[in-house]
N, C-alpha and C positions, 0 to 999 in steps of 0.2 A: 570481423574483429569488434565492432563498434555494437552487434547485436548480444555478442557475447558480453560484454562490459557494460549493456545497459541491463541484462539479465543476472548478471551477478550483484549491480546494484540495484534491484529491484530485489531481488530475493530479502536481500540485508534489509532494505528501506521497509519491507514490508514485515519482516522478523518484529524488527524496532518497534515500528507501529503498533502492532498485535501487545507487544508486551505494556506495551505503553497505554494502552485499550485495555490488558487485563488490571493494571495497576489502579486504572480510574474505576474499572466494576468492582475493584476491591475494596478502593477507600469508598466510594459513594454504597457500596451495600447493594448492587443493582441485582436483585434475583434472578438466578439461573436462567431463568424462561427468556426473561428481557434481555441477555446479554447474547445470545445466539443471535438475536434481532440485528443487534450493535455491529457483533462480528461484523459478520453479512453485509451490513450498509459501507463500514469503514472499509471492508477489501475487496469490495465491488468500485467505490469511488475512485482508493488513493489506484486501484489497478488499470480506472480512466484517465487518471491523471499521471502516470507511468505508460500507458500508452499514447496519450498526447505528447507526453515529455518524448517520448522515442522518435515518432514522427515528424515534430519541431526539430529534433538535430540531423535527422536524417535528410530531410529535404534541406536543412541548413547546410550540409557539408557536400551534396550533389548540385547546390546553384551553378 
């Protein structure tokens, strides 16, 4: 249950993000080329930090 529900907010969180990443390459003007870069950095990260965050509650709720 708890994998399913950190995957369904992971999905959303990462939706968010993205759109939120396209908004900034829109107003900043960041050309096409550089913004794949961006992708790539920003859902490589927040997907570390989605994985962190999973295994902080999961070893939090098996103590």
């Amino acid at each position: 249950m708890l994998l399913f529900t950190v995957i369904l907010f992971s999905v959303f969180y990462l939706f968010q993000i993205n759109r939120m990443t396209y908004a900034l390459c829109i107003q900043k003007e960041i050309p096409e080329e550089k913004q794949t870069k961006i992708f790539r950095a920003i859902n490589i990260l927040i997907t570390i930090l989605l994985i962190s965050f999973y295994i902080e509650v999961y070893t939090a709720i098996n103590l």
